[in-house]
PDB file of N, CA, C and O in Angstrom:
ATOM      1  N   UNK A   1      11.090  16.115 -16.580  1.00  0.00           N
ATOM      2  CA  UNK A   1       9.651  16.021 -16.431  1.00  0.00           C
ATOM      3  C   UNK A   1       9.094  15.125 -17.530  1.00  0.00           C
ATOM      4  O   UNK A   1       9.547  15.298 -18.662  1.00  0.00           O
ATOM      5  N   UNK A   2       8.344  14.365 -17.374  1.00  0.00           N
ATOM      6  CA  UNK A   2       7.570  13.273 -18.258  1.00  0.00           C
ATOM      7  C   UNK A   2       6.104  14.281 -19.042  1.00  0.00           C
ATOM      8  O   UNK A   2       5.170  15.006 -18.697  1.00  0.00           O
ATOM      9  N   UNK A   3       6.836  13.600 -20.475  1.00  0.00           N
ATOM     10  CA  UNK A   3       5.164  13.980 -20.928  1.00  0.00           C
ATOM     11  C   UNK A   3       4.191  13.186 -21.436  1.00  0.00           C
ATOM     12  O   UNK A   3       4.407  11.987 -21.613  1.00  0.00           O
ATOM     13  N   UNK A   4       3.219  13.655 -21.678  1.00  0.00           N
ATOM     14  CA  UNK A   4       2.401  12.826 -21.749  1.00  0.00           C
ATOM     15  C   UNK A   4       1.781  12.910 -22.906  1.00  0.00           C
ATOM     16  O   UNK A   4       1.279  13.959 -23.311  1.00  0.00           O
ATOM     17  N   UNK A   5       1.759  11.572 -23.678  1.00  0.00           N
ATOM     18  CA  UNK A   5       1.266  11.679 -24.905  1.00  0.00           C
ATOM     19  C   UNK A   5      -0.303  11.257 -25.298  1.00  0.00           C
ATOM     20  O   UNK A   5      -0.219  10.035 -25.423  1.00  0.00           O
ATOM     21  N   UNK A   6      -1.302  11.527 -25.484  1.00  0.00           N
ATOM     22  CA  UNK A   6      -2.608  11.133 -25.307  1.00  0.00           C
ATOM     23  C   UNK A   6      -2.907  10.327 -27.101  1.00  0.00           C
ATOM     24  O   UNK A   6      -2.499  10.742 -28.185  1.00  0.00           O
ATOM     25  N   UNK A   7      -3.699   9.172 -26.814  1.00  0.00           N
ATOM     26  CA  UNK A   7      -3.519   8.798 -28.025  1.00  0.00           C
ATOM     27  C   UNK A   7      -5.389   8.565 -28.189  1.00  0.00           C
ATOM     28  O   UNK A   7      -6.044   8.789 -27.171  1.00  0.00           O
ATOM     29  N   UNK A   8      -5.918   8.257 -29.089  1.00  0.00           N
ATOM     30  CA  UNK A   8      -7.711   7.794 -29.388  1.00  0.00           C
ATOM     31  C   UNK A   8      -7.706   6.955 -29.753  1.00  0.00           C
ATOM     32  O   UNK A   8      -6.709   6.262 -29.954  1.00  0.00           O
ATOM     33  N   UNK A   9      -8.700   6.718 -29.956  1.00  0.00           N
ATOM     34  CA  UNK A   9      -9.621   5.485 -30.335  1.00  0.00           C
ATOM     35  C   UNK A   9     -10.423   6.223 -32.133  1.00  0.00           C
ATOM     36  O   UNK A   9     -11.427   6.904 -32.339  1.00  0.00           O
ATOM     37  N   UNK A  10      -9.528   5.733 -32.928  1.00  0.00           N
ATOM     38  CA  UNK A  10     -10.240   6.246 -34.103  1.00  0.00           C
ATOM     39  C   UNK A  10     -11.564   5.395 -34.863  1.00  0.00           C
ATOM     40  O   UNK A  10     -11.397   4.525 -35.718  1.00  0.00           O
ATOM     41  N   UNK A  11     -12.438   5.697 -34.526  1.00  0.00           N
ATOM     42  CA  UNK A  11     -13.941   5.281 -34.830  1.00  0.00           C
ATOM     43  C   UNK A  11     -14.258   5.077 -36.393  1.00  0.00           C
ATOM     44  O   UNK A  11     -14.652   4.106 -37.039  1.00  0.00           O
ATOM     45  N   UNK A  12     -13.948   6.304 -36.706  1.00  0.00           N
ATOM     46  CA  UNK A  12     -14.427   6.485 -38.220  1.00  0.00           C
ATOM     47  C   UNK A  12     -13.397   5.579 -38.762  1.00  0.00           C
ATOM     48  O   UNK A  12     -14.057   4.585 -39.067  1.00  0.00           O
ATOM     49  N   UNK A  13     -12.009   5.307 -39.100  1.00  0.00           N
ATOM     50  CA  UNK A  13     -11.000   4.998 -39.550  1.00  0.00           C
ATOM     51  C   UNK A  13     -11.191   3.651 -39.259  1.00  0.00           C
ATOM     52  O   UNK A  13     -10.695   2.880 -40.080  1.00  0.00           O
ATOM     53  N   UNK A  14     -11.615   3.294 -38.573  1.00  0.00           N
ATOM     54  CA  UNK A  14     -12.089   1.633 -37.852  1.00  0.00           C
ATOM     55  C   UNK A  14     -13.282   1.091 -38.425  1.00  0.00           C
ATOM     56  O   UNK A  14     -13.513  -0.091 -38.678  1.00  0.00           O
ATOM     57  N   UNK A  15     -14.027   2.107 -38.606  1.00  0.00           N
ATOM     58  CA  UNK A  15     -15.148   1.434 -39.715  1.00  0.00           C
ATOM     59  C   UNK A  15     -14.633   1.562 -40.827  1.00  0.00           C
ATOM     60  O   UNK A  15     -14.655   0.548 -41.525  1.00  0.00           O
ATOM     61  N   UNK A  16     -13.996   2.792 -41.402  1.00  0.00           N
ATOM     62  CA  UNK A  16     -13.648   2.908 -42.893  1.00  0.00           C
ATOM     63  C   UNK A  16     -12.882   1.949 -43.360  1.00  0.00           C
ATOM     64  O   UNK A  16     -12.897   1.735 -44.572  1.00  0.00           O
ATOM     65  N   UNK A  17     -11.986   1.108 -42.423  1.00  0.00           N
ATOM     66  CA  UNK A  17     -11.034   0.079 -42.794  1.00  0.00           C
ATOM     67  C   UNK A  17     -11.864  -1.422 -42.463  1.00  0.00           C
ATOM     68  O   UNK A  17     -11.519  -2.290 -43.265  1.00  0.00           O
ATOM     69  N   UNK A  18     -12.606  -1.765 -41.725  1.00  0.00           N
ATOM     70  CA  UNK A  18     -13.536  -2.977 -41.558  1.00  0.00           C
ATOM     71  C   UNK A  18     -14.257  -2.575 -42.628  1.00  0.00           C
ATOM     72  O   UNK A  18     -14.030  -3.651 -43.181  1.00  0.00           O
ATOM     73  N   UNK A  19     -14.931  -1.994 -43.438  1.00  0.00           N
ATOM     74  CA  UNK A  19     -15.718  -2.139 -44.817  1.00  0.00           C
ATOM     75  C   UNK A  19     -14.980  -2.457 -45.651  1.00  0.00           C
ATOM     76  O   UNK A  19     -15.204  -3.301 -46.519  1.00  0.00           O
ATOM     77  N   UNK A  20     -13.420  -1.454 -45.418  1.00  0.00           N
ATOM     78  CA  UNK A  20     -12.831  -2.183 -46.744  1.00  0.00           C
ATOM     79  C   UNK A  20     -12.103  -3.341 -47.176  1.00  0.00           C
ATOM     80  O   UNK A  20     -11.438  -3.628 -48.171  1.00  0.00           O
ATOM     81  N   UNK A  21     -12.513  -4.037 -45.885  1.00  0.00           N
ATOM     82  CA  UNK A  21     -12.164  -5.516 -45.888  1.00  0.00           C
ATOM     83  C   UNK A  21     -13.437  -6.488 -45.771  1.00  0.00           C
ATOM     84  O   UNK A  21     -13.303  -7.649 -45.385  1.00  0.00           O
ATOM     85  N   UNK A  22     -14.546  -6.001 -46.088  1.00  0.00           N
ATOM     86  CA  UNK A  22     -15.384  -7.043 -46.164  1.00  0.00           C
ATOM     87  C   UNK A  22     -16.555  -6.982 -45.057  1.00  0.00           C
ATOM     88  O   UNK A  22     -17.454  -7.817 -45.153  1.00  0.00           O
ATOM     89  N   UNK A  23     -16.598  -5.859 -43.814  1.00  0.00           N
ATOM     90  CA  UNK A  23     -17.494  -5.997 -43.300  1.00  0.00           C
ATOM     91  C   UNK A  23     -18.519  -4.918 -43.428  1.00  0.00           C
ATOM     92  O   UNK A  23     -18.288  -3.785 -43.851  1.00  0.00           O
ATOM     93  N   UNK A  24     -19.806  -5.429 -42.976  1.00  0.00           N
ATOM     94  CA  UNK A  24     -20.843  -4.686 -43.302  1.00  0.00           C
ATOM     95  C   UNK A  24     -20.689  -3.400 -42.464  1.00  0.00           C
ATOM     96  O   UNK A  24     -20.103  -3.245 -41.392  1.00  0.00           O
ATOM     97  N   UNK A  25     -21.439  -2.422 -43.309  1.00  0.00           N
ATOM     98  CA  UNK A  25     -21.484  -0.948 -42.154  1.00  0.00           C
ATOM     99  C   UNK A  25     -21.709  -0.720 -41.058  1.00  0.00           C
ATOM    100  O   UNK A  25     -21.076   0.039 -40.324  1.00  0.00           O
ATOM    101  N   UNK A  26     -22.994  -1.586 -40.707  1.00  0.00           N
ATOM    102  CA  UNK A  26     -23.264  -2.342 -39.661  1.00  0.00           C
ATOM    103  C   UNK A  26     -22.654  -2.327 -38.229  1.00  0.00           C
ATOM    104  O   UNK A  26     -22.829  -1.789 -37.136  1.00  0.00           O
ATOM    105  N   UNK A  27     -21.748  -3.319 -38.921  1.00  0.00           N
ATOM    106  CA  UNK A  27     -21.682  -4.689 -37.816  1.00  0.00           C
ATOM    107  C   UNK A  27     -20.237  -3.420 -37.175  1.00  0.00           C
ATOM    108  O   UNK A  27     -19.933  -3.058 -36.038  1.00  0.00           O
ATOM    109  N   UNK A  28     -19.573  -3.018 -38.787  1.00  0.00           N
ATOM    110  CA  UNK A  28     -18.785  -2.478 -38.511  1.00  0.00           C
ATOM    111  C   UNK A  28     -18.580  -1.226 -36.943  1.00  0.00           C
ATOM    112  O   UNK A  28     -17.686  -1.202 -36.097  1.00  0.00           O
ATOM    113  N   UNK A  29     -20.166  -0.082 -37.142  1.00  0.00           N
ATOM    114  CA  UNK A  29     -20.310   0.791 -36.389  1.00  0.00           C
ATOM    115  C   UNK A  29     -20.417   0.246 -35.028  1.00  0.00           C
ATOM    116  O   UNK A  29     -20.071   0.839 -34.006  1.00  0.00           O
ATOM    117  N   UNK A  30     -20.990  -1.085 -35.106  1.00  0.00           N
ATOM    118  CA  UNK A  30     -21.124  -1.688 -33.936  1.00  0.00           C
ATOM    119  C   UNK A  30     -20.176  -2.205 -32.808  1.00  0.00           C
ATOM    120  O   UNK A  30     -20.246  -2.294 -31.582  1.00  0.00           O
ATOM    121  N   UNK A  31     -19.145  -2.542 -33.891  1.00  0.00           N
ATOM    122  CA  UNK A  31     -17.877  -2.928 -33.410  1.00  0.00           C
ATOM    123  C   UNK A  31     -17.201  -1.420 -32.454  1.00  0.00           C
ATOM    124  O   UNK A  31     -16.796  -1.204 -31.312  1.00  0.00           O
ATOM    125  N   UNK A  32     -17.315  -0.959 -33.208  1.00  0.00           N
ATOM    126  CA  UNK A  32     -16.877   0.606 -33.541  1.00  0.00           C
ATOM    127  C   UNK A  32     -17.262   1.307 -31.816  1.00  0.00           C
ATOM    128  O   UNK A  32     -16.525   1.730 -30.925  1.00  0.00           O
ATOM    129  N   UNK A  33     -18.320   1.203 -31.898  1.00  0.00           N
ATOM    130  CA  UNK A  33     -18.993   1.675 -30.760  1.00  0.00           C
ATOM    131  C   UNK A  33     -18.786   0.825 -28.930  1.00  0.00           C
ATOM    132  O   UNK A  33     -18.871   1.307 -27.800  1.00  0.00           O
ATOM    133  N   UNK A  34     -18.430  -0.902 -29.548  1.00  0.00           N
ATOM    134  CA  UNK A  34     -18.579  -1.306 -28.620  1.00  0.00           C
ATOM    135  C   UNK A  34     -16.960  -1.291 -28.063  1.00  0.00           C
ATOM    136  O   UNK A  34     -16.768  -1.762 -26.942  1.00  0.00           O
ATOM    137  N   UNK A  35     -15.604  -0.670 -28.958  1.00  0.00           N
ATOM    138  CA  UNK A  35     -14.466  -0.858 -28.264  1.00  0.00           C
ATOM    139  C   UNK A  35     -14.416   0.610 -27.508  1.00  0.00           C
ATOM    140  O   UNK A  35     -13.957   0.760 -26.376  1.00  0.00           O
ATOM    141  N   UNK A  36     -14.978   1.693 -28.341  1.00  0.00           N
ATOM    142  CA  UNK A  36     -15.287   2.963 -27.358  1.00  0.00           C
ATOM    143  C   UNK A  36     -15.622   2.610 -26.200  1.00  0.00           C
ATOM    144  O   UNK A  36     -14.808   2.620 -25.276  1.00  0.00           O
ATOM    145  N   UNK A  37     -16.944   2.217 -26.043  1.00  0.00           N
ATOM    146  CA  UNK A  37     -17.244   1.343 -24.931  1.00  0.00           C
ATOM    147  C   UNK A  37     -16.335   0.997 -24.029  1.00  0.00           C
ATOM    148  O   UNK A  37     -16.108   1.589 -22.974  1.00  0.00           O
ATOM    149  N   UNK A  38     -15.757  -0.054 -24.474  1.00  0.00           N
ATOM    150  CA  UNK A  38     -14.533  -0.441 -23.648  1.00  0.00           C
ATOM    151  C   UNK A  38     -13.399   0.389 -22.818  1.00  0.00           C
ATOM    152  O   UNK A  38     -13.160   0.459 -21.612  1.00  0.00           O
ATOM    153  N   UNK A  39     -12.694   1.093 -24.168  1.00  0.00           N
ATOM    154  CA  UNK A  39     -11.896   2.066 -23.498  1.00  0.00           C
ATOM    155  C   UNK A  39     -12.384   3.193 -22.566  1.00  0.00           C
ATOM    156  O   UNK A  39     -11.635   3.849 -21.843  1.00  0.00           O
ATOM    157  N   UNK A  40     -14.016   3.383 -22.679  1.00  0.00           N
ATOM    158  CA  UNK A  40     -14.218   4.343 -21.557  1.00  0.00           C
ATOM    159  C   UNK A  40     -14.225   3.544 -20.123  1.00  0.00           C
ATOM    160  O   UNK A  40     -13.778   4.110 -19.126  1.00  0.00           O
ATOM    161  N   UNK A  41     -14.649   2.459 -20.066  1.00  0.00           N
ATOM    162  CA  UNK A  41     -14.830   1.880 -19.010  1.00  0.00           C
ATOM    163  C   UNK A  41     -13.518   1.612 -18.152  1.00  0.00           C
ATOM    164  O   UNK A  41     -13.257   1.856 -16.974  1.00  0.00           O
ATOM    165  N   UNK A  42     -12.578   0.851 -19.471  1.00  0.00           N
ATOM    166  CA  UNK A  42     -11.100   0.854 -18.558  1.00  0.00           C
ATOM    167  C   UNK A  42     -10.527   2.132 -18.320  1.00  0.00           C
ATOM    168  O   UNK A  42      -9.523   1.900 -17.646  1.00  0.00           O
ATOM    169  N   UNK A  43     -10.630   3.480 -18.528  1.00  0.00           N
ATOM    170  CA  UNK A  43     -10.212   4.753 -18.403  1.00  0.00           C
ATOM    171  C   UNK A  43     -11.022   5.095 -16.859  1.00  0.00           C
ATOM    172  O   UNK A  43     -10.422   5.703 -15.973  1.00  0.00           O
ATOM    173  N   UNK A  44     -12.249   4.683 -16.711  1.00  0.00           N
ATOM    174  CA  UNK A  44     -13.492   5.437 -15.440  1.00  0.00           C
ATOM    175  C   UNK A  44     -12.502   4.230 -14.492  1.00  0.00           C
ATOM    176  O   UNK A  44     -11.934   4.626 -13.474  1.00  0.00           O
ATOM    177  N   UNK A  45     -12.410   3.200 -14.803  1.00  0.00           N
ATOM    178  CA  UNK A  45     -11.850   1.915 -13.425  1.00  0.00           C
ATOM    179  C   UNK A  45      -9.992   2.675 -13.248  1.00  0.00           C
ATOM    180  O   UNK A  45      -9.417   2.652 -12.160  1.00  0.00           O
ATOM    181  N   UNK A  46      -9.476   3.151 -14.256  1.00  0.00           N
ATOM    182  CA  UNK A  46      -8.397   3.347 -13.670  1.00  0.00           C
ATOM    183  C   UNK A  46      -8.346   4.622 -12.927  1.00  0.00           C
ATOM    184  O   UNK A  46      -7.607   4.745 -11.951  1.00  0.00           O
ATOM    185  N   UNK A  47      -9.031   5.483 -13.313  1.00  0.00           N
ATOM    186  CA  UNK A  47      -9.530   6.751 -12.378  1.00  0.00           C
ATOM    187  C   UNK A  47      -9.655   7.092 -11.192  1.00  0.00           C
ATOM    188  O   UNK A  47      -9.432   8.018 -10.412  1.00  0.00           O
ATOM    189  N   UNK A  48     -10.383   5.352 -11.319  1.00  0.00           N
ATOM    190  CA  UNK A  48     -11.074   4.982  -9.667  1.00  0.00           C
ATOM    191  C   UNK A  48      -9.809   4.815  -8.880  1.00  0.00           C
ATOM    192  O   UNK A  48      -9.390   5.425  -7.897  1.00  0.00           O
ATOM    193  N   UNK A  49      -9.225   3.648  -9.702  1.00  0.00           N
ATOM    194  CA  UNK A  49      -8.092   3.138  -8.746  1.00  0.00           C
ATOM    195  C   UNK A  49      -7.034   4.468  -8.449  1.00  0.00           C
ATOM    196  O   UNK A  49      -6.554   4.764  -7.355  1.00  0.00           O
ATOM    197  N   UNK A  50      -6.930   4.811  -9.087  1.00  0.00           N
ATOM    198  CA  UNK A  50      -6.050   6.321  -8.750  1.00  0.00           C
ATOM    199  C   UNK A  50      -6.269   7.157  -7.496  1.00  0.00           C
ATOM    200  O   UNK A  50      -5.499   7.559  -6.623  1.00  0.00           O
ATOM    201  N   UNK A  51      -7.678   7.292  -7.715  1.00  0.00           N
ATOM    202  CA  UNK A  51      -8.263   8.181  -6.384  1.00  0.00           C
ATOM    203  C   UNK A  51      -8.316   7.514  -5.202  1.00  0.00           C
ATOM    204  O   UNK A  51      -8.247   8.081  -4.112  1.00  0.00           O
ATOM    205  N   UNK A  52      -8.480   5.890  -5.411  1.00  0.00           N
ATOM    206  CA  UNK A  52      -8.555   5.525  -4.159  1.00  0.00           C
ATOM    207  C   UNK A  52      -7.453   4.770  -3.679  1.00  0.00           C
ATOM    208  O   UNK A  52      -7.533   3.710  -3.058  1.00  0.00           O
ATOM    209  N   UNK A  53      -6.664   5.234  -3.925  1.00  0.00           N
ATOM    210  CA  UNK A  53      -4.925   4.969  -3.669  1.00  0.00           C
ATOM    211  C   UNK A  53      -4.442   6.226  -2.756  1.00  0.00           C
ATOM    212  O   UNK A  53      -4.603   7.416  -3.026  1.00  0.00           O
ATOM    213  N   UNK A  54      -3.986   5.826  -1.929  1.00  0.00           N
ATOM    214  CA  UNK A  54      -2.935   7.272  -1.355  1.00  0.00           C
ATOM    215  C   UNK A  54      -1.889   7.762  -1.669  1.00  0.00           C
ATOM    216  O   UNK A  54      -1.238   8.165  -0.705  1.00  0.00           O
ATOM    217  N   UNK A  55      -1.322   7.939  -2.890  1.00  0.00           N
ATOM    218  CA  UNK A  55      -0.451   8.800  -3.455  1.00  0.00           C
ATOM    219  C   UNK A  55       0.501   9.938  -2.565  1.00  0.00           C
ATOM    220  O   UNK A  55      -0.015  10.930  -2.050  1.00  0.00           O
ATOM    221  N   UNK A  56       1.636   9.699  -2.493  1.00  0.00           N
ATOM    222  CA  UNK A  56       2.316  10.673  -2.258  1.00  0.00           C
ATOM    223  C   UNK A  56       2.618  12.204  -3.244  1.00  0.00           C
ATOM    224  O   UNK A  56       2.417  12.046  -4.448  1.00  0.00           O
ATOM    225  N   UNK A  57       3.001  13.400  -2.876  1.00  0.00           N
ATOM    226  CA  UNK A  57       3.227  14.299  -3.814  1.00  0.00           C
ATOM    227  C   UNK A  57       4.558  14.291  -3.334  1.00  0.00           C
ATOM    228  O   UNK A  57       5.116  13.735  -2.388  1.00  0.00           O
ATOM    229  N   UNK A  58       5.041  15.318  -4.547  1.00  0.00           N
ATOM    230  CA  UNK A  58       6.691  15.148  -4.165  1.00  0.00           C
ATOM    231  C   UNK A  58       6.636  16.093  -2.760  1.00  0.00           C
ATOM    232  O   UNK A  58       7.168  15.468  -1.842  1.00  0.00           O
ATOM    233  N   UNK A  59       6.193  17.287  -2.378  1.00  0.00           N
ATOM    234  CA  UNK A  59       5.795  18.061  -1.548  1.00  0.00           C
ATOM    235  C   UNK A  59       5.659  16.922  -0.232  1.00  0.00           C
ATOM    236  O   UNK A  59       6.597  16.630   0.510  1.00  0.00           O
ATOM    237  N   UNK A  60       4.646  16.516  -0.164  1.00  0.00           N
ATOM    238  CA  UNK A  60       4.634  15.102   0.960  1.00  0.00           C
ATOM    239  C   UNK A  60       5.690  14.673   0.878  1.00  0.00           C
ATOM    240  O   UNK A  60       6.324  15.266   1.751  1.00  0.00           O
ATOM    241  N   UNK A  61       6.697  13.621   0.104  1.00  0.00           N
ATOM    242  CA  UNK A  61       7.820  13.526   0.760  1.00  0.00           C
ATOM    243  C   UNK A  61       8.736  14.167   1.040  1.00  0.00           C
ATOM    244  O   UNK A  61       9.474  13.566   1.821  1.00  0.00           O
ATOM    245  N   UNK A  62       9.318  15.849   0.581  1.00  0.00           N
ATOM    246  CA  UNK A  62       9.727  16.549   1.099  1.00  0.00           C
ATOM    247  C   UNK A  62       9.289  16.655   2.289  1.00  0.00           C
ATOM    248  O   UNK A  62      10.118  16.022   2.944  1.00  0.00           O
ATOM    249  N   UNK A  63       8.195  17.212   3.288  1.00  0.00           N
ATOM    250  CA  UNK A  63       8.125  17.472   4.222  1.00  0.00           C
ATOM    251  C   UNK A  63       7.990  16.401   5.091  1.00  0.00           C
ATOM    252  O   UNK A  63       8.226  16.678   6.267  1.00  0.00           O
ATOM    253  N   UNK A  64       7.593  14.944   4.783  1.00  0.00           N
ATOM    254  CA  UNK A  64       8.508  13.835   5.794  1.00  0.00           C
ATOM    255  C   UNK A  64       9.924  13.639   5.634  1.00  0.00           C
ATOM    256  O   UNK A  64      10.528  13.206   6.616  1.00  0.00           O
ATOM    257  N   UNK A  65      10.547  13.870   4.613  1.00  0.00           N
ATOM    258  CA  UNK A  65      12.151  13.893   4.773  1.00  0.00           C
ATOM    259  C   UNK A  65      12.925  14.942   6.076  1.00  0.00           C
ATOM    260  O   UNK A  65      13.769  14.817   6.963  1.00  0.00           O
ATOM    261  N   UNK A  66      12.104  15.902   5.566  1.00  0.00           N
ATOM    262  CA  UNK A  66      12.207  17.214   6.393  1.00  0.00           C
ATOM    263  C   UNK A  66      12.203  16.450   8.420  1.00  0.00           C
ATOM    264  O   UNK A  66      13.103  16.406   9.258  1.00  0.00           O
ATOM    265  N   UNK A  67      10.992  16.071   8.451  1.00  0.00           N
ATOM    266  CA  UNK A  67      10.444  15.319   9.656  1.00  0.00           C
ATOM    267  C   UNK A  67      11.393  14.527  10.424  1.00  0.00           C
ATOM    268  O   UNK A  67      11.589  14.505  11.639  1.00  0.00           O
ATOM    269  N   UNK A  68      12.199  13.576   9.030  1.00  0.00           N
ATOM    270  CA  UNK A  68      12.487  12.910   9.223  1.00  0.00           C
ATOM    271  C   UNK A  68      14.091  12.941  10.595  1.00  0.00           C
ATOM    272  O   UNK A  68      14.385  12.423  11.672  1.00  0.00           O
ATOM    273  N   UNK A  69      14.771  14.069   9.423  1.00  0.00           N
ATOM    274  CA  UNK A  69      15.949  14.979   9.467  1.00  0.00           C
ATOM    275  C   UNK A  69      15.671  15.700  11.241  1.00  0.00           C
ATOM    276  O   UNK A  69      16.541  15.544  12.097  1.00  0.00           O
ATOM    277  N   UNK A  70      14.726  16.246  11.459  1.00  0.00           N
ATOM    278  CA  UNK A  70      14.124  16.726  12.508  1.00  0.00           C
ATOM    279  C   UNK A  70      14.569  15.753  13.743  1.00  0.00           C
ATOM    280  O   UNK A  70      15.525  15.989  14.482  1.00  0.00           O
ATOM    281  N   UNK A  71      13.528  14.387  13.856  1.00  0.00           N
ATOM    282  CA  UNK A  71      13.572  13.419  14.447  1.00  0.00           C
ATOM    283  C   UNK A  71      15.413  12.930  14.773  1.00  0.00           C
ATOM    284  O   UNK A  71      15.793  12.964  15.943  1.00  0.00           O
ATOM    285  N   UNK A  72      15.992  12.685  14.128  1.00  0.00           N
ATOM    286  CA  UNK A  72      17.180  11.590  13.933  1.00  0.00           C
ATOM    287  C   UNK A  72      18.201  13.279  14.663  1.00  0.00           C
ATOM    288  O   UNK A  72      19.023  12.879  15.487  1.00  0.00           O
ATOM    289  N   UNK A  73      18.262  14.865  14.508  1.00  0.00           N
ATOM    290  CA  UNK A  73      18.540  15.578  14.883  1.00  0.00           C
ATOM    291  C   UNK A  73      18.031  15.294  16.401  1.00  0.00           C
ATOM    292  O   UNK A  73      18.855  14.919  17.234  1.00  0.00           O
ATOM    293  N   UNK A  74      17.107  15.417  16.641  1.00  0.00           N
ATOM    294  CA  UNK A  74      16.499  15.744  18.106  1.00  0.00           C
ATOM    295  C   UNK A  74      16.877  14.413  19.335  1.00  0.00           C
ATOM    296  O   UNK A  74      16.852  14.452  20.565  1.00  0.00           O
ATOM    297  N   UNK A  75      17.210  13.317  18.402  1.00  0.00           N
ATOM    298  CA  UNK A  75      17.636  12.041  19.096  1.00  0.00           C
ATOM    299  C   UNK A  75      19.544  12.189  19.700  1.00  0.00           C
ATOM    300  O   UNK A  75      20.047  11.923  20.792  1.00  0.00           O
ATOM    301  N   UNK A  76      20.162  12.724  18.401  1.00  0.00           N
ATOM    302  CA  UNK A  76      21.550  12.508  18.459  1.00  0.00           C
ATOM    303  C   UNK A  76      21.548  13.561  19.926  1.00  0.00           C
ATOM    304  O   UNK A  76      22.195  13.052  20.842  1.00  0.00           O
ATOM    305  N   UNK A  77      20.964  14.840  20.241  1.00  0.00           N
ATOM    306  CA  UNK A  77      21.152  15.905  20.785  1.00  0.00           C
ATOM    307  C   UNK A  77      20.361  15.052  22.308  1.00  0.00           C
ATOM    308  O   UNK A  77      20.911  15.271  23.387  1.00  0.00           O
ATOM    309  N   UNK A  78      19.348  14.303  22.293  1.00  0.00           N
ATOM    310  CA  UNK A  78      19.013  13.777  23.578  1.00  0.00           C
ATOM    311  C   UNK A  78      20.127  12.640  23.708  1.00  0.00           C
ATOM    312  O   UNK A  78      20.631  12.190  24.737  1.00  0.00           O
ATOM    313  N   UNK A  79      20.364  12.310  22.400  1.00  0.00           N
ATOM    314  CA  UNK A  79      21.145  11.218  23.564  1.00  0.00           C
ATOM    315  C   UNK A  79      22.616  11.731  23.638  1.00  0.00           C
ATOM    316  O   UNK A  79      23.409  10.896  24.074  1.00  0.00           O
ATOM    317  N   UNK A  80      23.097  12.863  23.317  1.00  0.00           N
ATOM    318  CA  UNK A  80      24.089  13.624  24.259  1.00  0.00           C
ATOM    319  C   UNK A  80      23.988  13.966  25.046  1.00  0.00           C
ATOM    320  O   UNK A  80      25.005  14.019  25.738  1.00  0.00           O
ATOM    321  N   UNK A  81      22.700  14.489  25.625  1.00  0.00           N
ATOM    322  CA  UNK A  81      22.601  14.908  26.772  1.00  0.00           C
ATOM    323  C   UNK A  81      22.099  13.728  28.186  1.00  0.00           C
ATOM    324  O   UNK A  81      21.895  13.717  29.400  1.00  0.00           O
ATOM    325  N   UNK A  82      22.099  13.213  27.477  1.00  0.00           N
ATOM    326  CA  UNK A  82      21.534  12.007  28.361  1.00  0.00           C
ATOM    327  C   UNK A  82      22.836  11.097  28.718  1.00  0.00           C
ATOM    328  O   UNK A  82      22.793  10.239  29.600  1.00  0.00           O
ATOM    329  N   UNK A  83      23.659  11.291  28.170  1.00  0.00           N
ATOM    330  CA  UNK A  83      25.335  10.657  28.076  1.00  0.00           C
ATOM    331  C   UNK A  83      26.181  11.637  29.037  1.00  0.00           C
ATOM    332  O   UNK A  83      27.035  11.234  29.827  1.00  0.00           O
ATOM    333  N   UNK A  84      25.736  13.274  28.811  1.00  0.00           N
ATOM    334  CA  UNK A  84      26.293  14.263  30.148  1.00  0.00           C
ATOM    335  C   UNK A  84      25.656  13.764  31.269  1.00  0.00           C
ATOM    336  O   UNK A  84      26.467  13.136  31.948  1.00  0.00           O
ATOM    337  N   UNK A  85      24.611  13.777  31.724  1.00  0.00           N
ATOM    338  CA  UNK A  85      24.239  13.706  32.697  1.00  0.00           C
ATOM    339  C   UNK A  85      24.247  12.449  33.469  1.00  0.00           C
ATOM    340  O   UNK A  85      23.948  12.319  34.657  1.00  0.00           O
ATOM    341  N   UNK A  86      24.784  11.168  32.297  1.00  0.00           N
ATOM    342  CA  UNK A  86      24.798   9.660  33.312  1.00  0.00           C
ATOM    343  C   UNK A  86      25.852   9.686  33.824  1.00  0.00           C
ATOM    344  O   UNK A  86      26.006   8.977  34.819  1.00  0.00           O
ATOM    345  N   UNK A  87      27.375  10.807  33.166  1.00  0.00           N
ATOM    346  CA  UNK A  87      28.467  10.206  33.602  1.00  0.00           C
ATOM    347  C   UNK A  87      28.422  10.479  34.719  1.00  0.00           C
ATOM    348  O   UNK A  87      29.301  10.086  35.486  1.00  0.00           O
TER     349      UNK A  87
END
């Protein structure tokens, strides 16, 4: 099973390190605010695309495998019987 590791967007640590290189508090929070920004937006668009995708569950392909198995059964058995009855 895969896990999943969730990572942030550290805000404070992003300004605290842009001041200590020279930028204003400012410009810094601004920055700060506008990559939040960002990452929420690419997080809401991949969301989207998720939901509006048709996804299989493993459950769904179990029960077309299942289907499947069904079908390719019900064929071999008609076309035996269809092989008795031509001879």
């Amino acid at each position: 099973m895969a896990t999943l590791t969730i990572k942030h967007f550290d805000a404070l640590a992003y300004v605290k390190k842009a001041k200590e290189l020279g930028t204003s508090e400012e410009l810094a929070e601004f920055q700060a605010r506008q990559i939040e920004d960002a990452i929420e937006v690419a997080i809401l668009n991949i969301k989207e695309e998720i939901a509006i995708k048709d996804l299989a569950t493993k459950r769904d392909l179990e029960s077309t495998k299942n289907q499947i198995i069904l079908w390719v059964a019900g064929l071999f058995l008609a076309s035996g019987l269809l092989q008795h009855f031509i001879k």
